[in-house]
C-alpha positions as a Markdown table, in Angstrom:
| # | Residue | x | y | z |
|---|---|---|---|---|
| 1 | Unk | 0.0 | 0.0 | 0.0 |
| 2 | Unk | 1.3 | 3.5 | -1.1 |
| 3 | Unk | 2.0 | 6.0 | 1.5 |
| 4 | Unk | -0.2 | 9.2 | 1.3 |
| 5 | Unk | 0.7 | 13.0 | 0.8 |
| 6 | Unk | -2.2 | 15.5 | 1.5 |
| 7 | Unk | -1.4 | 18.8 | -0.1 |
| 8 | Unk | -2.8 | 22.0 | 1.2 |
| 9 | Unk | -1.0 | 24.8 | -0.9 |
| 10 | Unk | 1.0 | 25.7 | 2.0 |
| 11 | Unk | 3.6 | 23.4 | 3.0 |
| 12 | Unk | 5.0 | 21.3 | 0.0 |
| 13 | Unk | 8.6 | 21.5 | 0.2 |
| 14 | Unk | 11.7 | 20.1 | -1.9 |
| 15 | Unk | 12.1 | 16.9 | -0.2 |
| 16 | Unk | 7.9 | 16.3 | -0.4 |
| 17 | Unk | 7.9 | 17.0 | -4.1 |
| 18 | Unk | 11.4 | 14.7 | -4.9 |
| 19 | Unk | 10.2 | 12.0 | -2.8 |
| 20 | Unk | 6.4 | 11.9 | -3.8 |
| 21 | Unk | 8.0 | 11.1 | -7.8 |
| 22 | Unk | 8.0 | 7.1 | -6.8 |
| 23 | Unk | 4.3 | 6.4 | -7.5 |
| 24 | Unk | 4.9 | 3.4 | -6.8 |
| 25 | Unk | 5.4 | 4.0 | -3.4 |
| 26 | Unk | 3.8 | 7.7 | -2.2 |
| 27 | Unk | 0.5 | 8.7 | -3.4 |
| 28 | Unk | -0.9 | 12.5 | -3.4 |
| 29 | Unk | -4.2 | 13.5 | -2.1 |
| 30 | Unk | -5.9 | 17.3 | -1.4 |
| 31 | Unk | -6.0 | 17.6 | 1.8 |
| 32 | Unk | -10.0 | 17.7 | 3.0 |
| 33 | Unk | -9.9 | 21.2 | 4.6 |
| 34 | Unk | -8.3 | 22.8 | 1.4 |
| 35 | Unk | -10.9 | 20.9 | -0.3 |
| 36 | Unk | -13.6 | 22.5 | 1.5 |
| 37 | Unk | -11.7 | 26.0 | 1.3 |
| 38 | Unk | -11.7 | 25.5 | -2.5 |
| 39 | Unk | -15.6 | 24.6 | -2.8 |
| 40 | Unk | -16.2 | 28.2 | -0.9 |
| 41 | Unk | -14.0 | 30.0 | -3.7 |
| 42 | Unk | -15.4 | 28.1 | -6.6 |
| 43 | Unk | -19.0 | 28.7 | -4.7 |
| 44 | Unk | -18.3 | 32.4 | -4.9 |
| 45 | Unk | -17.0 | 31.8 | -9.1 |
| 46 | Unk | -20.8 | 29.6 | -9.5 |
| 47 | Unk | -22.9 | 32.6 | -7.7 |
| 48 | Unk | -21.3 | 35.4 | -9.8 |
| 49 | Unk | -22.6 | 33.7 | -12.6 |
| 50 | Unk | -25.8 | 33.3 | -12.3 |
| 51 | Unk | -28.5 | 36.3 | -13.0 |
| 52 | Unk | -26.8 | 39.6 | -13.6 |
| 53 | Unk | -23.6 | 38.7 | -13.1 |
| 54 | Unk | -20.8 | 41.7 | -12.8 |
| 55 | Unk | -18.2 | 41.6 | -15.7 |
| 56 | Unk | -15.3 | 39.8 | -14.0 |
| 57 | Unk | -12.0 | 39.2 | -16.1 |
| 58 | Unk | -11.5 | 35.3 | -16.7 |
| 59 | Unk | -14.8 | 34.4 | -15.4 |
| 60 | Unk | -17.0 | 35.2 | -17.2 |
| 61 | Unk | -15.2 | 37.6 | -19.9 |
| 62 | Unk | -12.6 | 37.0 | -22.8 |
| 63 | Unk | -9.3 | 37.2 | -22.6 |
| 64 | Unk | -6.8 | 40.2 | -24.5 |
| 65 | Unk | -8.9 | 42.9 | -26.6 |
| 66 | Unk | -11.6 | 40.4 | -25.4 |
| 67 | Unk | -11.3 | 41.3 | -21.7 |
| 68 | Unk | -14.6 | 43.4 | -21.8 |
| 69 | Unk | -16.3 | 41.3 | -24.1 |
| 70 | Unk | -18.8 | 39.4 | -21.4 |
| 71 | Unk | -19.9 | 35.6 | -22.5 |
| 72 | Unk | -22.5 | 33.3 | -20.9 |
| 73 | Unk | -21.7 | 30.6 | -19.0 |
| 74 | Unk | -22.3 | 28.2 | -21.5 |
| 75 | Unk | -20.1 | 30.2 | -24.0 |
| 76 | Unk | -17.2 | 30.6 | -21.9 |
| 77 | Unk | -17.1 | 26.5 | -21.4 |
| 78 | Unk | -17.0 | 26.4 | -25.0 |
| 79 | Unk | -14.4 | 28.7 | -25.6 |
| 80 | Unk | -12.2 | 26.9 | -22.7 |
| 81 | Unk | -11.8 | 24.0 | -25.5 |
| 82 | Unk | -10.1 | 26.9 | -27.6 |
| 83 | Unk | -8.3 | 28.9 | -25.4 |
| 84 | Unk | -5.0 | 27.1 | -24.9 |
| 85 | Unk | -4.0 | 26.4 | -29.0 |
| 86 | Unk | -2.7 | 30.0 | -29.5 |
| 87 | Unk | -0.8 | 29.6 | -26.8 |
| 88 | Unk | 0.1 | 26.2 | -27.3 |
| 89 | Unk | 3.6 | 26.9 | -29.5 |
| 90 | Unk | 6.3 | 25.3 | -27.3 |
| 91 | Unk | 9.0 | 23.8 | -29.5 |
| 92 | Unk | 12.3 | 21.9 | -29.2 |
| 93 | Unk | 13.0 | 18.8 | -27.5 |
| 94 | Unk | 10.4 | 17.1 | -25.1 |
| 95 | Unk | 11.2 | 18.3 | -21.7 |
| 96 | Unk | 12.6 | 15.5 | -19.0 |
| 97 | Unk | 9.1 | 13.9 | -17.6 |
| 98 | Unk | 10.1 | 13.9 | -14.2 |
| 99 | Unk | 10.0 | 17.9 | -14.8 |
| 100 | Unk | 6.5 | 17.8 | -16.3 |
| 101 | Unk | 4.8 | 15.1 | -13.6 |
| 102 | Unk | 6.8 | 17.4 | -11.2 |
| 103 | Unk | 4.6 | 20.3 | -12.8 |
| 104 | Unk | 1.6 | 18.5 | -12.3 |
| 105 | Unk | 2.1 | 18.1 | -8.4 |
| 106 | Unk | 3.4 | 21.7 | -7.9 |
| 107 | Unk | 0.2 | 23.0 | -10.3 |
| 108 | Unk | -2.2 | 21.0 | -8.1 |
| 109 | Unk | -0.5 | 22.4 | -4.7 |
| 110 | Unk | -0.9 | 26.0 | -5.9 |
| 111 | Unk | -4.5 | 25.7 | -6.8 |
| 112 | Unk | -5.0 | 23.7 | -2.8 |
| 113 | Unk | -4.7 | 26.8 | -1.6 |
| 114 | Unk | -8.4 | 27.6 | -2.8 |
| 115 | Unk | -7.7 | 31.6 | -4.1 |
| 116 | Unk | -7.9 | 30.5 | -7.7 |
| 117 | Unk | -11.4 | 29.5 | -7.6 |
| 118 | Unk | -11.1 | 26.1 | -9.4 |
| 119 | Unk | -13.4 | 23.1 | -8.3 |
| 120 | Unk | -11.5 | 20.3 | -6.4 |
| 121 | Unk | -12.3 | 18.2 | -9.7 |
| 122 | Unk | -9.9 | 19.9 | -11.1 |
| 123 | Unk | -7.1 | 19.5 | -8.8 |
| 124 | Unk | -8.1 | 15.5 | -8.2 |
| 125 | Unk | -7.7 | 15.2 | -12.1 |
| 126 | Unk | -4.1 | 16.6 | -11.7 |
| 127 | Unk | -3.5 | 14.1 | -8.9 |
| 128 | Unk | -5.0 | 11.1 | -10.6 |
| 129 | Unk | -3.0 | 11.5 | -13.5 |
| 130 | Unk | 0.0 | 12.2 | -11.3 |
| 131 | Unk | -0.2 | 9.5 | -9.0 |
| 132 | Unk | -0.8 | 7.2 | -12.0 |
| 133 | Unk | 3.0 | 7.7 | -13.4 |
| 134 | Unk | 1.6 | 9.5 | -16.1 |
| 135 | Unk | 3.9 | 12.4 | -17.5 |
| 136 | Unk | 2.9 | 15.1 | -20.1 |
| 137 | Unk | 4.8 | 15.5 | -23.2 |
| 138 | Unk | 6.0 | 19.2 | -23.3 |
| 139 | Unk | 7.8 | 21.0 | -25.8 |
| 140 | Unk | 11.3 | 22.7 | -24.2 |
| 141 | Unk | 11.4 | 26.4 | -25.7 |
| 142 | Unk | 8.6 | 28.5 | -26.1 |
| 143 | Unk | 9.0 | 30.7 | -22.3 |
| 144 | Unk | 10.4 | 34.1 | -21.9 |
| 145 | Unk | 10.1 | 33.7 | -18.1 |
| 146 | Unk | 6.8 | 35.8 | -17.9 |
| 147 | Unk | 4.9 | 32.9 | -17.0 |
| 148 | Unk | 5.5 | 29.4 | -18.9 |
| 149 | Unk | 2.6 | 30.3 | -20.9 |
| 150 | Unk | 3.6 | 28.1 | -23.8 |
| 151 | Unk | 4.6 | 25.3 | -21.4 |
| 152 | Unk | 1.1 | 25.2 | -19.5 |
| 153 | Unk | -1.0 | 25.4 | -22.2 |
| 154 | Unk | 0.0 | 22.4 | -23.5 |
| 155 | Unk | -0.1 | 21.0 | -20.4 |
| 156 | Unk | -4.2 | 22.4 | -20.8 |
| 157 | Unk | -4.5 | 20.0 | -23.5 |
| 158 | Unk | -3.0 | 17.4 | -21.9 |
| 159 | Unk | -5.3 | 17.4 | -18.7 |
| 160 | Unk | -8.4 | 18.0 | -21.0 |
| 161 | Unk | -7.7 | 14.6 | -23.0 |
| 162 | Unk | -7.5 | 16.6 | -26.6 |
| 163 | Unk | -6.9 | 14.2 | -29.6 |
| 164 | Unk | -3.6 | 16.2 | -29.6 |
| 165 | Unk | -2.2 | 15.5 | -26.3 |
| 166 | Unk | 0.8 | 13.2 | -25.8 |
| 167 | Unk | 2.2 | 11.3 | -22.7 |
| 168 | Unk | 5.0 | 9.5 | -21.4 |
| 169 | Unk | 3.8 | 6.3 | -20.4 |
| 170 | Unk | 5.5 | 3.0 | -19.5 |
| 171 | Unk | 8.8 | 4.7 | -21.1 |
| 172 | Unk | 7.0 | 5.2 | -24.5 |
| 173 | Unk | 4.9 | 8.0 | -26.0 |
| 174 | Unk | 1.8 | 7.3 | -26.8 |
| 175 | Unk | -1.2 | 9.8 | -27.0 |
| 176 | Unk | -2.7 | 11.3 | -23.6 |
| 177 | Unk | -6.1 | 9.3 | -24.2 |
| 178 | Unk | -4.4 | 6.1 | -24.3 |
| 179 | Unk | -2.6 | 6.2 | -21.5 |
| 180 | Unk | -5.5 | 7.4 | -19.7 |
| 181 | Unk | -7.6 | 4.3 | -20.4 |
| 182 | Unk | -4.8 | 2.3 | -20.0 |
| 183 | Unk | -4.7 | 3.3 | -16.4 |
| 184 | Unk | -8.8 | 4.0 | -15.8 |
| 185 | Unk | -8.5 | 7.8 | -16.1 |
| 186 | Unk | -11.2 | 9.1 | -17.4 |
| 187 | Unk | -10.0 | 10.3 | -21.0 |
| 188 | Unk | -12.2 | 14.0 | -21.3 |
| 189 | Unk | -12.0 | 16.0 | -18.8 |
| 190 | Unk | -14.4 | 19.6 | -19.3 |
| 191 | Unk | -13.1 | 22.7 | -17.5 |
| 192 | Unk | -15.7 | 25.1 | -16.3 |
| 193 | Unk | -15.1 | 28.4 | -16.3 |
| 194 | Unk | -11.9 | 30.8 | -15.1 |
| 195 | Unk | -9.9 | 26.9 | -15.3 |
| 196 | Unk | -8.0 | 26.9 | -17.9 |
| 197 | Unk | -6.7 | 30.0 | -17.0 |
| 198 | Unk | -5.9 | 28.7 | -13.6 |
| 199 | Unk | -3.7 | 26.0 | -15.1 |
| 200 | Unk | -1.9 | 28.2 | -17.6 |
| 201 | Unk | -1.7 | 31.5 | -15.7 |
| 202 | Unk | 1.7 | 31.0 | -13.7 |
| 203 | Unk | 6.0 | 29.7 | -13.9 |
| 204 | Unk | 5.2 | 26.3 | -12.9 |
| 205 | Unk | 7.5 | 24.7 | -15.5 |
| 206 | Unk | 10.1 | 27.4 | -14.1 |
| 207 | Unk | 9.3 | 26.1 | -10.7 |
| 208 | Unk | 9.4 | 22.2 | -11.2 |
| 209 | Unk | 12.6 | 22.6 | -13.4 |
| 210 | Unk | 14.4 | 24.7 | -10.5 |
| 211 | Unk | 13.1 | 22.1 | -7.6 |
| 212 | Unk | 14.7 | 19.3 | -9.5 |
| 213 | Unk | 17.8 | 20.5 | -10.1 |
| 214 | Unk | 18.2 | 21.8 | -7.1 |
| 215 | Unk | 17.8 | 18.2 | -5.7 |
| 216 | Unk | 20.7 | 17.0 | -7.8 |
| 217 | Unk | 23.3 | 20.0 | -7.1 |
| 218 | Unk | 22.5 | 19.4 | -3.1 |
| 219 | Unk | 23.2 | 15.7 | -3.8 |
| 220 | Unk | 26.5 | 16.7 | -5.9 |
| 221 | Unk | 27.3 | 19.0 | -2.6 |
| 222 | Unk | 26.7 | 16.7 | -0.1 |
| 223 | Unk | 29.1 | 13.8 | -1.2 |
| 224 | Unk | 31.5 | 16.8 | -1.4 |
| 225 | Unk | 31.0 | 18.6 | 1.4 |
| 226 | Unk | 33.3 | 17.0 | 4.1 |
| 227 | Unk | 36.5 | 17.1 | 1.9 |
| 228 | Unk | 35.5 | 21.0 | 1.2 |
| 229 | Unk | 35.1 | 21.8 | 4.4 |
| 230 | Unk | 38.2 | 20.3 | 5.6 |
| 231 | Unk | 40.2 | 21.7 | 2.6 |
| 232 | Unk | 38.2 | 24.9 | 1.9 |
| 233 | Unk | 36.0 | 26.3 | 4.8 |
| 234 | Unk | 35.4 | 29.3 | 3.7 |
| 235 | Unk | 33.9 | 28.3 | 0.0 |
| 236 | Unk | 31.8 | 25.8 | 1.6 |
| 237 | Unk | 30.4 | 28.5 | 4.1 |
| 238 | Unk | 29.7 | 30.9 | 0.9 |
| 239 | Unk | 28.3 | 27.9 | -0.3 |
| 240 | Unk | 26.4 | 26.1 | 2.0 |
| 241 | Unk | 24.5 | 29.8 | 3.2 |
| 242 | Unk | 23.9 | 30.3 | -0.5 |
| 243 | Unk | 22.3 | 26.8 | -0.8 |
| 244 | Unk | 19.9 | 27.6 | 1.7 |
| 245 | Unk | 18.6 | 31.1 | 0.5 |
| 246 | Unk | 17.8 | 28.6 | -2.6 |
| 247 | Unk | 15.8 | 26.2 | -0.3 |
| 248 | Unk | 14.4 | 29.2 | 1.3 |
| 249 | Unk | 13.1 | 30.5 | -2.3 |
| 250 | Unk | 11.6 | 27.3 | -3.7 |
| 251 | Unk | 9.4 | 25.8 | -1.3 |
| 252 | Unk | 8.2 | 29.6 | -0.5 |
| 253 | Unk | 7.5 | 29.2 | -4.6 |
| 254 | Unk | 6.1 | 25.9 | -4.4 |
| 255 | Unk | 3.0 | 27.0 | -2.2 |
| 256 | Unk | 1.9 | 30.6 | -4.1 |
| 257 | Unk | -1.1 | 31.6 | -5.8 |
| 258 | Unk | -0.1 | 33.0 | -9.2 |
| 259 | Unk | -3.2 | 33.3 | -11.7 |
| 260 | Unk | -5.7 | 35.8 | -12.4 |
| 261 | Unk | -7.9 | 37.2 | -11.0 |
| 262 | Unk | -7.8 | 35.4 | -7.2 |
| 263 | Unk | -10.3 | 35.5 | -4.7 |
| 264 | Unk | -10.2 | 36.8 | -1.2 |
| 265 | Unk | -12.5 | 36.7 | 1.5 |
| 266 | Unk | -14.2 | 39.6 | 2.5 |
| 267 | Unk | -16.9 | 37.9 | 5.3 |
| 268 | Unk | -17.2 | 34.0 | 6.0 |
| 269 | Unk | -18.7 | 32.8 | 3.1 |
| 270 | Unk | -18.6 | 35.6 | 0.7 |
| 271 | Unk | -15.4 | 36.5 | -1.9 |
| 272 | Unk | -14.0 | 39.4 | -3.6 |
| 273 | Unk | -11.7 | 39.2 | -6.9 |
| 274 | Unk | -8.4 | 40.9 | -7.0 |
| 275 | Unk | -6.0 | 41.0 | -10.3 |
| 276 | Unk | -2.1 | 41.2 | -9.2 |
| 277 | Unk | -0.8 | 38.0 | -9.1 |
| 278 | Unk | 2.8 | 37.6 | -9.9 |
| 279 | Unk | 2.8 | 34.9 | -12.6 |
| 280 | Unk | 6.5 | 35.6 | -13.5 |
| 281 | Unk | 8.7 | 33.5 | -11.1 |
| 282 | Unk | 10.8 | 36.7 | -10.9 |
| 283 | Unk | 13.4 | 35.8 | -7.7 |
| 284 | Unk | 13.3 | 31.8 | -8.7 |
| 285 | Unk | 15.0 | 33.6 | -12.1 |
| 286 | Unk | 17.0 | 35.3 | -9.6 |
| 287 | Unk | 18.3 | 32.3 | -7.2 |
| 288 | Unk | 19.0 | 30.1 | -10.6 |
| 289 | Unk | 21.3 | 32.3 | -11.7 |
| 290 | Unk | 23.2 | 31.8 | -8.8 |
| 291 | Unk | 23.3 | 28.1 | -9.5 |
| 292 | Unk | 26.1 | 28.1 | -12.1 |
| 293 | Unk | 28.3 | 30.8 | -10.1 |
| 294 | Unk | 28.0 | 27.6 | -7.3 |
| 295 | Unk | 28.9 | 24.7 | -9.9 |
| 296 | Unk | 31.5 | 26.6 | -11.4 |
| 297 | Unk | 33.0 | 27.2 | -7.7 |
| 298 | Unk | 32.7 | 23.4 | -6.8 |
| 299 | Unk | 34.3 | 22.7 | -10.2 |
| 300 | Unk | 37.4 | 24.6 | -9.8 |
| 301 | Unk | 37.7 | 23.4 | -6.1 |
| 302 | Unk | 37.9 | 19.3 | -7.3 |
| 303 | Unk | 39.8 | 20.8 | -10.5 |
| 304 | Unk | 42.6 | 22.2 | -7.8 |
| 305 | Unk | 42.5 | 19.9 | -5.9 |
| 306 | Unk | 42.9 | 16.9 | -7.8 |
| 307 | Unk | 46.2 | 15.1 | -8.6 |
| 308 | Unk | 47.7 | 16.5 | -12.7 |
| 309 | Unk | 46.1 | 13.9 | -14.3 |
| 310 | Unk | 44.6 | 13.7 | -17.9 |
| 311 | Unk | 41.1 | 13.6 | -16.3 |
| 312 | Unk | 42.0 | 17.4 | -15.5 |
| 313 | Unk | 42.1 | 18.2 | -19.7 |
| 314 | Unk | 38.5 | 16.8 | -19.6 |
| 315 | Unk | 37.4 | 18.5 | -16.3 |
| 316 | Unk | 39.2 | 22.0 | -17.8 |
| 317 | Unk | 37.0 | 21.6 | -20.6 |
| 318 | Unk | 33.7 | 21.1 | -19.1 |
| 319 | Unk | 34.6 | 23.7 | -16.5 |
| 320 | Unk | 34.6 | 26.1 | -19.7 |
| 321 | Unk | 31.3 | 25.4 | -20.5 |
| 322 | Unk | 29.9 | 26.0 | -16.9 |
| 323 | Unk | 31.8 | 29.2 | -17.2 |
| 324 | Unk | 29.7 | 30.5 | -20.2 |
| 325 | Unk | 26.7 | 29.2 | -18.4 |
| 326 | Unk | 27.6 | 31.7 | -15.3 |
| 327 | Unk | 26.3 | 35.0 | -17.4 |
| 328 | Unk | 22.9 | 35.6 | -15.5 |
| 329 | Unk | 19.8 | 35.2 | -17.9 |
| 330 | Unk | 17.7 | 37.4 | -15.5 |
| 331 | Unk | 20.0 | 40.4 | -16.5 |
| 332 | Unk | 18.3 | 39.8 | -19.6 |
| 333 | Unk | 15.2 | 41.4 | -19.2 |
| 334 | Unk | 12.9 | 42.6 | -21.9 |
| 335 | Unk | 9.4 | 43.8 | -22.5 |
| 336 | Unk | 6.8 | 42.0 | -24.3 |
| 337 | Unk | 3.4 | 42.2 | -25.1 |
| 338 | Unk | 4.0 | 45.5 | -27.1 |
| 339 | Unk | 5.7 | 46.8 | -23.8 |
| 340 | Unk | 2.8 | 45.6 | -21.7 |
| 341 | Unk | 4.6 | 43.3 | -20.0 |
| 342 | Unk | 7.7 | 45.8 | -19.1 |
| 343 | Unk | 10.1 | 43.5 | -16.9 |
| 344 | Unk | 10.8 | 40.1 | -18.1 |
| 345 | Unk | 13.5 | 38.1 | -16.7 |
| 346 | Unk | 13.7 | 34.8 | -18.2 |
| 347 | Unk | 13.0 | 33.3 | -15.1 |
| 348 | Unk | 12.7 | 29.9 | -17.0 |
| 349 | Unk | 16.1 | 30.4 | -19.1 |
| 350 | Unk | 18.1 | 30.4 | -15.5 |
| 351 | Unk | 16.3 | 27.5 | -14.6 |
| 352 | Unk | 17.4 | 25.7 | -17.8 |
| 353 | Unk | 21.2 | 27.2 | -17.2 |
| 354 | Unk | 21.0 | 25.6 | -14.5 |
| 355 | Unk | 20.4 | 22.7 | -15.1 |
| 356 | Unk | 22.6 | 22.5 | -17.4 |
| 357 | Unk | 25.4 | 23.6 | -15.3 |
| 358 | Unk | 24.4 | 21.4 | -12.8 |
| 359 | Unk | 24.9 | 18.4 | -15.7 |
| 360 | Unk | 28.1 | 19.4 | -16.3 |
| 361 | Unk | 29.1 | 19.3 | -12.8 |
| 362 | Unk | 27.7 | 16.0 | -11.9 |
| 363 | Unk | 29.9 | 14.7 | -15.5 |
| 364 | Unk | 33.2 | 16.2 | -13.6 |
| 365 | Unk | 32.4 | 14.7 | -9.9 |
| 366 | Unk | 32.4 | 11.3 | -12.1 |
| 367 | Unk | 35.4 | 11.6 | -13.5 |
| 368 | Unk | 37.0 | 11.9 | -10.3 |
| 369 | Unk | 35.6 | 9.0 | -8.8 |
């Protein structure tokens, strides 16, 4: 029997969110008191739309030089089936599933937290799927770090079931639908209004990407950090503090609400909207760019103090490469959205530095040993 993890929206933290990746061994549940939380948010979302409703953006309105334009109930549903394919122009390489099922999880924990309105079906479907090994297929490039727009919208289509959607699925991909019934998913799944914004709106690739790599430069520091202590106190104490202003930042990340609009309670059972959120992952951008100033520093320590060898040729080389990774992406920023969007950071191109940088590190540690 499988060990269960109730998520709330407040407390999932690294170690949670590496460990709950075995499904064969931890299974994720909503916790029942965010689950009644979320039904008074969502009740709020289902009162607004009945008679007279006031014109709410991503409710019950359109989205861009729609955003006044108000649509029924009925209409918005339909146009949910649409909404995701403009966005929906990721490209590249598939991204690593442990990153995408990681997204799943860390997508489900930030809805918990009730603000974004969604129905709790919506965040069992994420778990379900989750909990079932199941990992989206999601293109690599698409993000400018203003929200993984691209990222989530294909991740959309995947949750809906669209004839499009592909997964990764017993090591193979196959499409979405397949995989569902393969495991007794249901294959459609309908979103209701404001929901599909709720799962696009937000960094959440940024944010699974950054938690994962994080795990594996902690690991790489950790079978290192004796010898650099001993040798090198100083670096590891720049090191160490640094590492855990990192921790710090993720699982504060991990456990935000970052759509629009969110709702807040203004008496006991009764809601108001607010637009604000900050959907741009901005100091995750910021802490991952301090990720290959750390790997180059580790590198150079097991570069200078290792024996001459011709492993050092090798190490010198890759060392190189984690020193053009070291440039911050976050320094970056630019405006988009015809300057509507006037400070973006590339959040998600730090995280993918990082990653990267951390690669190259875990290639030289090998070498070594």
């Amino acid at each position: 029997m499988r060990e269960i993890i109730f998520i709330n929206g407040y407390n999932l933290d690294i170690e949670t969110v590496y460990k709950a990746l075995n499904f064969n061994k931890y299974e994720v549940k909503l916790d029942d008191k965010a689950r009644k939380f979320c039904k008074k948010t969502r009740n709020q979302v289902d009162e607004w739309l009945r008679d007279d409703p006031p014109i709410i953006y991503g409710i019950n309105t359109g989205l861009g030089n729609m955003k006044d334009t108000v649509l029924s109930p009925k209409e918005h549903i339909r146009w949910n089936k649409t909404i995701p394919y403009p966005h929906a122009v990721a490209f590249g390489k598939n991204i690593d599933f442990n990153v995408t099922r990681t997204a799943l999880l860390i997508r489900a924990n930030v809805l918990a937290r009730g603000y974004s309105a969604v129905r709790p079906e919506l965040i069992d479907r994420l778990l379900e799927i989750y909990n079932s090994g199941i990992a989206p297929v999601i293109h690599e490039l698409g993000s400018t770090g203003l929200s993984d727009l691209a990222h989530l919208a294909e991740l959309a289509i995947f949750v809906s079931g669209s004839e499009e959607a592909e997964a990764v699925y017993n090591g193979e991909i196959v499409k979405a639908k397949a995989a569902y019934r393969s495991k007794g998913i249901q294959e459609i799944f309908e979103f209701e209004c404001k929901e599909v914004l709720s799962i696009m709106n937000g960094s959440t690739m940024t944010q699974a990407n950054a938690v994962l790599c994080f795990v594996e430069l902690e690991k790489l520091f950790n079978r290192l950090k004796g010898r650099m202590e001993k040798m090198n106190k100083p670096l590891f104490t720049s090191i160490y503090n640094t590492m855990s202003f990192i921790n710090k930042n993720l699982n504060q990340e991990n456990n935000v609400s970052c759509d629009n609009p969110l709702l807040f309670s203004v008496g006991e059972d009764s809601f108001e909207h607010v637009m604000g959120c900050n959907c741009s992952n901005t100091q995750i951008g910021y802490v991952m760019d301090l990720i290959p100033l750390i790997t180059l520093d580790i590198a150079k320590f097991i570069y200078q103090t290792n024996p001459i060898n011709v492993k050092n040729e090798k190490i010198a080389c890759l060392i190189n490469q984690i020193d053009q990774l070291s440039i911050p992406s976050t320094a970056d920023s630019i405006s988009t959205k015809a300057g509507q969007e006037d400070h973006v950071e590339f959040s998600y191109g730090a995280s993918r530095k990082a990653t990267k940088a951390t690669k190259l590190l875990n290639k030289i540690y090998y070498y070594i040993n």
